[in-house]
N, C-alpha and C positions, 0 to 999 in steps of 0.2 A: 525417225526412230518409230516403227509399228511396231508399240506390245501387242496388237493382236494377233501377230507371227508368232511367237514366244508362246513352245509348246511346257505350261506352268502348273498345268492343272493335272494334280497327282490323283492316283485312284485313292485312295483314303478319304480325299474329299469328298468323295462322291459316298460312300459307304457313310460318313459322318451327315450326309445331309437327307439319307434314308433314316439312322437313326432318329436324328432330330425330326421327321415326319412319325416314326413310331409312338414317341415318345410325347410328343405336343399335349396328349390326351390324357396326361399324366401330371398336368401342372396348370396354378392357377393362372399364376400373370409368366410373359417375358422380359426378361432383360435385354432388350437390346443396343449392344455395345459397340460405340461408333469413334473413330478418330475425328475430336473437336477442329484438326486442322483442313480433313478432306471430308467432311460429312456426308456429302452427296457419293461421291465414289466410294464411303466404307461402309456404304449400306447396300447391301448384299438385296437385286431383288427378286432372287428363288426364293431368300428367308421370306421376304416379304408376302408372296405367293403364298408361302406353307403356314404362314401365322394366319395373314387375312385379319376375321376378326377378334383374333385372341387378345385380351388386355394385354397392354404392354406396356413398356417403361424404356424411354432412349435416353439410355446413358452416354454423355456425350465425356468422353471421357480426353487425358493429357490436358484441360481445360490448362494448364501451368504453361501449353507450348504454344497453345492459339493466340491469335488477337483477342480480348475478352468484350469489346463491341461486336466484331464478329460473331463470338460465341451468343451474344446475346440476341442476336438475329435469330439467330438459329432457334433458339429458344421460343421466342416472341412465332417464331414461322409453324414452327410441331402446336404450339399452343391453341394458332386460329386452324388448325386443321382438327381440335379436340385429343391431342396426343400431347401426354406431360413429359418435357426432356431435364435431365437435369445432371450440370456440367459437374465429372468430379475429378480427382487426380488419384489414378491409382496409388502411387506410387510412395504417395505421403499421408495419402489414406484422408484428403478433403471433400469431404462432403457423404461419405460410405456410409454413417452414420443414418443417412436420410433415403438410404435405397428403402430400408423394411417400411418406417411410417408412409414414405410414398407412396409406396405398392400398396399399403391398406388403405388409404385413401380411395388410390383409384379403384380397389375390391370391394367399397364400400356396399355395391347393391349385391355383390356374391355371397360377403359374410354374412349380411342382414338375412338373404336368402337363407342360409344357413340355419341362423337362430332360429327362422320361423319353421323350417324341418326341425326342429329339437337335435340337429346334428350339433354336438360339444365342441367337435372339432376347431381348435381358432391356427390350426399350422398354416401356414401357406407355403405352398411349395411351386417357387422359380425354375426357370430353365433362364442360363444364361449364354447368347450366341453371339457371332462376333465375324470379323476377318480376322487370318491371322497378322498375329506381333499387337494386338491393339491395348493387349492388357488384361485377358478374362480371367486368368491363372493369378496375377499380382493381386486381381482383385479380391479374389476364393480366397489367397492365402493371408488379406490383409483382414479380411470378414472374421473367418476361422481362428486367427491367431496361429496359426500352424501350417507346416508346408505340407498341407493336402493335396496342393496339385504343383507339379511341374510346372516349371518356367527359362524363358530362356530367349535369345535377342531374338534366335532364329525361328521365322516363321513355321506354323505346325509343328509345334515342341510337344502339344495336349493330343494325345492318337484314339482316345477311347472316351466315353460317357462317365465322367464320376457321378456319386450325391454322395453332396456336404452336407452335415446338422451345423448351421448356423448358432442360432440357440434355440432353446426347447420350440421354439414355432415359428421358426423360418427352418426351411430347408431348399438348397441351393443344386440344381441339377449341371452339370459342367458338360460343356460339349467342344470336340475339339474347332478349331478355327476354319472357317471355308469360305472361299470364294468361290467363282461361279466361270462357269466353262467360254463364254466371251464377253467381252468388255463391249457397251455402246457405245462407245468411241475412245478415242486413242489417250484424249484427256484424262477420263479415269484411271486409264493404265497406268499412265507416268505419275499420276498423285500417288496413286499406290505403291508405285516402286520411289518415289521418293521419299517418302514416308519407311519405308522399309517390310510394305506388307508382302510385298514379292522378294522372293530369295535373289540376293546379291549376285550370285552365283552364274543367275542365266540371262544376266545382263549385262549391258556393256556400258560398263561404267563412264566412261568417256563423252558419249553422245548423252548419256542421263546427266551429267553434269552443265553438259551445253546447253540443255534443255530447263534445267534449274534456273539457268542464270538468265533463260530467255522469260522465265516464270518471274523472276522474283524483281527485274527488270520492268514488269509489266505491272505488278504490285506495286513497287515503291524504289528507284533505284538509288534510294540512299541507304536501302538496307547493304549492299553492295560496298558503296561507295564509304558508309561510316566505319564498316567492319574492314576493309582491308585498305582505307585512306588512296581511294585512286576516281578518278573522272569518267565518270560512263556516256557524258555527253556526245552523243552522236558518234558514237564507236559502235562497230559492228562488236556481235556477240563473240567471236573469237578473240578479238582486240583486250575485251574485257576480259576474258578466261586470261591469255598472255598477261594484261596487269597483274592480277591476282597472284597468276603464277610466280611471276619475279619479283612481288613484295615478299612471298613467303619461300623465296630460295628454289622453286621448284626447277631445276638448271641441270640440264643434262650436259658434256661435253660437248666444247662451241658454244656456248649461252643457248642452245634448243633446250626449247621447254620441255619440260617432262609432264607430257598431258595425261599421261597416270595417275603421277602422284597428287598434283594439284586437284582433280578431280575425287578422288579419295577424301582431302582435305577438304573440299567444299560440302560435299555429299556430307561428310560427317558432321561438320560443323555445323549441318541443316539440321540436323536431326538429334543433334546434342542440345542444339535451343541458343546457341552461341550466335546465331547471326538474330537474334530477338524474336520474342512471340510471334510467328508468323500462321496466319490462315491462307490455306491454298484455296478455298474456295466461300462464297458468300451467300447468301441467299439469290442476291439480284442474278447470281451465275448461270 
């Protein structure tokens, strides 16, 4: 299965990653917004390109879906490179609390600058960028207390630049979701469509399933074997997809499998958090 066949890349993204090159000059630190479970494939690196050396802040974010050793690699790894990450859960709103004092932390020598210009100003004003589906909209709306920005399962739901007022001195730039025009290998691709950062839609659900169970097989195959009570020992990856299938009914006319629906049910159950905190990638990766 080549994603990098898979023509994904809408013109909006490309318009949204002009803005954010306009707009860079307009803000102190970034947010940038990564899935705790594929860290390395959800860091976008044209963003990286267009930041360079702007302050920043890696929000490693779904921390509730990751491994949290994992996650904490992760962490301990941005650290020795002088880059502060810090894991939160949009969703329930852990750790959101700690984006503003972080970000002044790391603004410490800008403010100071500041006071010694007699500039009063104490706002800081973010831009927050991301892939899409990662969570930057959940975040804006869990910050604000109010549905200031759009949300929704499907990727690039955010189409245009808001600013949020946070409170009196943070203000929050929203930019919509973007990936990038090819993938460096095929790897990244499928973390991102299994994750759900690529549209369902222009993929074949089936081989992406195959392809999970070859992933998660390689991770730990008791996550497999605990969640749907079957043997992966020395069974080809079909073999296994088949078990799975027929513990959970998946039976077409004749006992054939129904590789749709089964596939549907795994994909989802990946990404509901159902087969356990799982990280698709590590540092050592």
């Amino acid at each position: 299965m080549d994603i990098n066949n898979i023509n994904w890349y809408p013109g909006h993204m490309k318009k949204a990653i002009d803005k954010i090159k306009e707009n860079i000059k307009l803000v102190d630190i970034v947010l940038v917004l990564v899935d705790s479970r594929i860290v390395k494939s959800s860091m976008n690196p044209v963003l990286d390109e267009i930041l360079k050396d702007k302050p920043k802040l890696i929000l490693l974010n779904k921390m509730d879906m990751a491994d949290p050793k994992i996650t904490q690699n992760w962490i301990n790894y941005f650290s020795k490179k002088g880059i502060v990450a810090l894991p939160i859960d949009s969703k329930n709103g852990k750790n959101l609390d700690k984006i503003e004092p972080v970000s002044r932390k790391i603004l410490e020598d800008v403010l100071e600058n500041r006071k010694n210009k007699n500039i009063k100003s104490e706002t800081i004003r973010m831009m927050i960028v991301g892939i899409p589906n990662v969570g930057k909209s959940t975040i804006i709306n869990k910050l604000s207390n109010r549905q200031s920005a759009k949300t929704g399962n499907t990727p690039g739901v955010t189409k245009s630049n808001q600013w949020i007022r946070i409170k009196s001195k943070f203000e929050l730039l929203d930019t919509p979701g973007v990936l990038w025009p090819k993938f460096e290998d095929n790897e990244i691709g499928l973390n991102l469509a299994f994750t759900g950062a690529i549209k369902d839609e222009i993929l074949d659900e089936e081989n992406l399933a195959f392809k999970l169970i070859e992933k998660l097989i390689q991770i730990d195959p008791k996550i497999l074997e605990d969640r749907y009570s079957i043997d992966t020992t020395g069974k080809e990856t079909i073999e296994i997809m088949d078990d799975i299938a027929i513990r959970r009914g998946c039976l077409l006319k004749g006992k054939n499998i129904d590789y749709f629906k089964v596939s549907t049910i795994l994909i989802d159950e990946f990404r509901k958090t159902k087969l356990g905190r799982i990280s698709l990638e590590d540092v050592c990766d």
